[in-house]
Structure formats: C-alpha cells, structure tokens
C-alpha positions in Angstrom: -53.3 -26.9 -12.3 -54.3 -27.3 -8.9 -55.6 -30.9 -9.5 -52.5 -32.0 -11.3 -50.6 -30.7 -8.3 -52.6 -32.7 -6.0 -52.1 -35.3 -8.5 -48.6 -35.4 -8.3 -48.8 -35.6 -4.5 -50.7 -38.3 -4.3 -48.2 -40.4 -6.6 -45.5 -39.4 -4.7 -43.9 -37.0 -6.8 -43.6 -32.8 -6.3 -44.2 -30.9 -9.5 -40.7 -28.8 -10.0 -42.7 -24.9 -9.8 -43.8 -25.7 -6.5 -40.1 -26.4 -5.3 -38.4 -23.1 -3.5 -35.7 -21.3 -5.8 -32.6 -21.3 -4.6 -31.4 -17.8 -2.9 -29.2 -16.0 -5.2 -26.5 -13.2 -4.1 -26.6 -9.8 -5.9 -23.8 -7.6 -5.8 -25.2 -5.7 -3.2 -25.9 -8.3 -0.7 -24.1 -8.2 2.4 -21.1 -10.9 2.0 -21.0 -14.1 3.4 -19.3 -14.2 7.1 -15.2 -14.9 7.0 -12.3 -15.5 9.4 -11.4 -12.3 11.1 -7.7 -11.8 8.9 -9.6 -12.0 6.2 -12.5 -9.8 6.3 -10.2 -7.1 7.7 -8.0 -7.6 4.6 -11.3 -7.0 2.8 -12.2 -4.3 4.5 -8.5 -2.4 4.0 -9.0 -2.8 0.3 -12.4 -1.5 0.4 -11.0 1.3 2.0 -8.1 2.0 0.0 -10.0 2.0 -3.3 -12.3 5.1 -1.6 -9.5 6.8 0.3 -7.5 7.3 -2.9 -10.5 8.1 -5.1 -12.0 10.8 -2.7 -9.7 11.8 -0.5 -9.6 11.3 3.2 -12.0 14.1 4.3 -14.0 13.0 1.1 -14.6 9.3 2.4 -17.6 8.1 3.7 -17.6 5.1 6.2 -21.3 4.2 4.4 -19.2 4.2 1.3 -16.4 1.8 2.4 -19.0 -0.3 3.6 -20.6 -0.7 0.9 -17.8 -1.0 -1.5 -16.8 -3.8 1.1 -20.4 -5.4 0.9 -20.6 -5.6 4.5 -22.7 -3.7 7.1 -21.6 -0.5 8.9 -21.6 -2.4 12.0 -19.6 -4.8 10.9 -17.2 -2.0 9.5 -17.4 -0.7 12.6 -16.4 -3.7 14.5 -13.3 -3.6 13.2 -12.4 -0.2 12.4 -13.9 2.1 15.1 -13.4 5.0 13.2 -12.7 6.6 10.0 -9.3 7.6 11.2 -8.0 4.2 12.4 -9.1 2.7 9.1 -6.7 5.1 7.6 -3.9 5.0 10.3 -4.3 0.8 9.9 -4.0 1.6 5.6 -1.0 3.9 6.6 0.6 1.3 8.7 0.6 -1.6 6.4 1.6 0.4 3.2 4.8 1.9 4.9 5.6 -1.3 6.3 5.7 -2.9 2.8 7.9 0.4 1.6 9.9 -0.3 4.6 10.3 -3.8 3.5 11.1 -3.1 0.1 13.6 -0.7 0.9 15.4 -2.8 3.5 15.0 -5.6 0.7 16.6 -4.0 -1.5 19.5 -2.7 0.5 20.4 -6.1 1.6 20.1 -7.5 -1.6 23.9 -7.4 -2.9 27.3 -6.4 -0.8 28.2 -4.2 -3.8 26.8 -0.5 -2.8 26.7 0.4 -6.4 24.4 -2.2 -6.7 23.1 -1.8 -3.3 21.8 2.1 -4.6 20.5 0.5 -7.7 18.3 -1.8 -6.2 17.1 0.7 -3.8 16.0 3.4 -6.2 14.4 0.5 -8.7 12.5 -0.9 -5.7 10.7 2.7 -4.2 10.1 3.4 -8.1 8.1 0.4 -8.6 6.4 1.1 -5.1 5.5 4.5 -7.0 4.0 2.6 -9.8 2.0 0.3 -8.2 -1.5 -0.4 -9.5 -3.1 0.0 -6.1 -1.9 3.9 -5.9 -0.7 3.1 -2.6 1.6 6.0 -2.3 -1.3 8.3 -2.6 -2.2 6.9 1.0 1.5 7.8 2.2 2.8 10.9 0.7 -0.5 12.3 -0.8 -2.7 12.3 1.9 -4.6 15.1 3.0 -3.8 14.2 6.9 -0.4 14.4 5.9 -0.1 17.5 8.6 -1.9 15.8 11.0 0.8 14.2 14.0 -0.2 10.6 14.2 0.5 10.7 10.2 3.9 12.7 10.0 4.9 11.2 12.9 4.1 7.5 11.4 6.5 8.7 8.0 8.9 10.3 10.2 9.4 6.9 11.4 9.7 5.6 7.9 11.5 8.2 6.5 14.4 8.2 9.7 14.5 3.9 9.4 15.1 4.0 5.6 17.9 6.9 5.6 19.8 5.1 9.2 20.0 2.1 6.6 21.2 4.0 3.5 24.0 6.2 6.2 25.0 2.5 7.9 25.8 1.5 4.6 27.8 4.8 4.2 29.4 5.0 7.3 30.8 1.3 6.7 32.0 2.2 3.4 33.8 5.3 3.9 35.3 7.3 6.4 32.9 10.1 7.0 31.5 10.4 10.7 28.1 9.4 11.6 26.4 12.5 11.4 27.7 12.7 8.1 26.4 9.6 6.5 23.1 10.3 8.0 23.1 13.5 6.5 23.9 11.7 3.2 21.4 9.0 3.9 18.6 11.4 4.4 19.7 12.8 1.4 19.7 10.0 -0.5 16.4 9.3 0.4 14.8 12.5 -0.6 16.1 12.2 -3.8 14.2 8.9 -3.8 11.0 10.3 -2.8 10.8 13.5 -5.1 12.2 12.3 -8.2 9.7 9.0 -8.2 7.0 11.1 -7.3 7.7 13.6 -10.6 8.5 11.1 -12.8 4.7 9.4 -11.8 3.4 12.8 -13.4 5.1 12.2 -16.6 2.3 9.6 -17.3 4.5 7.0 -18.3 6.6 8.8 -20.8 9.7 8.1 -19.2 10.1 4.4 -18.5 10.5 3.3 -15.0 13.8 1.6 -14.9 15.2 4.4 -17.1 13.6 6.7 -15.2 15.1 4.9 -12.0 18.7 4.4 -13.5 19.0 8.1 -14.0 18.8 9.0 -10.6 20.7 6.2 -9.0 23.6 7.2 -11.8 23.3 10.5 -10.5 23.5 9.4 -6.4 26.2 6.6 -7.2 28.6 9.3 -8.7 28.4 11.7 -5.4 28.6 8.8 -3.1 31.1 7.2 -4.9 33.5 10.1 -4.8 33.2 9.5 -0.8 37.2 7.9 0.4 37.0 4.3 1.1 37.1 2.9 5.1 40.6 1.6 5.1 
C-alpha cells in the first residue's frame, strides 16, 4: 500500500484515503459565529424553551447554553445574567401582547367589533405554540418588582386603551372608563387563562366569542356621548 501510494505520487496523482475528510458538525458542536441580532434571537429561544419547561429558579444558564449550542461565554456576552435573560424574554413577549392588543383595538371604528377583536387576539396569544404566556403570567418571579412592575406597565397601557375607547363612546367620567377598562381587561386575562386548562375542549373563537358577548352587553348598556 505504501508503494502504490508512493506510486501515485510520483505520477502525479493523490490516492483519495490519503485526502483529509471534511469536518462534519454534530448536534452538539458549538454553532457557527452570526450577526449580533441574530444570535441574540437564538439565544431568547433557547431560553424560552428552558424557562417554560423548568421554571425560572429551575433554569440553568449551562442548560440554555447548550440548548443554544453556543458557549457559556458567549451566553454570557450577551446576557450577563440569568435574570436579564428573563427580564429581555419578559420584555419582548409583552411587547408583542401589547402590540396585539393595540392591534386589535384599532382594527375597526365599530366598538362591538373593536371588543371582539380584542378578546380574539389575547386568546390566540394564550394559545400560542411557544407557551409564551407562561413567561408573563406564570412565572415564578411574578412577585419579584422588576417583573410586576414590567406587567403593571402592560396591564395599565392595555386598560387606558380599552377606557379611551369608553370614555369617547359614552358619557361616563374618566375614572370611570378606566375602571371599566381595567375591568375589561381582567376579564381577558382570567377567562383565557381557564379556558387554556380545558385542553382544548372548548374551541378558541367560541371560547373567545363567549366572553366578548358577555363584555359587549355590559358596555353596551353604557349612554352614548352625544
């Protein structure tokens, strides 16, 4: 074999075992550098999928990393901490809710519809395949004050938008239609939430439907802004 080899050189050609393999990835290699957006995005959904099936306290940054296929340091250079990894999760989830909500409010100038679109939309939030309400409403930080304070702000942006909508429609006083819109919020948030136990035995836009019949007829009942 050795002599053939030589062989081979000698006429100018390389025998194909003595040619290097080329370097194959494995699952558990690191991951290939990428822009800084992106590897963060990577790293949020690496996160999320260990936050929400261990918990917060039950995380491990070693596990996130290596969900993420990176390196802790790399991890690290982005996220300092487990708690800003969360807090960053946090922020990016409620600003979609936010979104949606706002979204949906927007939507239509017909507040019947305008309540129909907004329960729909926070339902299907509820739903979502990536269990990203665990993150917000679930959370096992949920007492601590950067977190409540975080869906404070959510919870006080999405009822001033549902009591604008009131106060312009109607002629009850601003404290009033806050009062409704925070309300009407709740409702949102507790019934979605209970209807995600039923495992799907209730369908969503039923489900949905049910409640915004129910908030539609006490709003409704409200006297018109003349």
């Amino acid at each position: 074999m050795v002599h053939e080899a030589r062989a081979d050189r000698a006429s100018g050609g390389e025998p194909a075992a003595l040619e290097p393999a080329a370097p194959q990835r494995t699952a558990g290699q690191r991951s290939a550098r990428l822009p800084r957006d992106e590897r963060r995005a990577q790293l949020l959904a690496a996160a999320q999928e260990v936050f929400v099936a261990n918990g917060y306290h039950g995380a491990a940054m070693d596990e996130i990393a290596e969900t993420a296929h990176v390196s802790k340091p790399v991890l690290y250079q982005h996220f300092p901490s487990k708690r800003e990894l969360y807090l960053a999760l946090l922020d990016s989830h409620l600003a979609s809710l936010t979104d949606l909500m706002l979204g949906a409010l927007s939507s239509t100038d017909d507040n019947d519809e305008r309540v129909q679109a907004v329960m729909r939309a926070y339902y299907r939030f509820i739903a979502s395949d990536d269990q990203a309400h665990r993150l917000v409403f679930e959370s096992d930080l949920i007492n601590d004050p950067d977190v409540s304070s975080r869906l404070e702000t959510f919870n006080k942006t999405f009822a001033d938008a549902v009591a604008r909508v009131i106060a312009e429609d109607t002629k009850l006083p601003h404290l009033e239609a806050q009062l409704l819109g925070r309300g009407l919020a709740g409702m949102a948030q507790v019934s979605a939430r209970y209807w995600l136990e039923t495992d799907g035995n209730l369908d969503l836009d039923v489900a949905s439907d049910l409640i915004y019949r129910l908030a539609w007829r006490g709003i409704s009942r409200f006297p018109k802004e003349s």
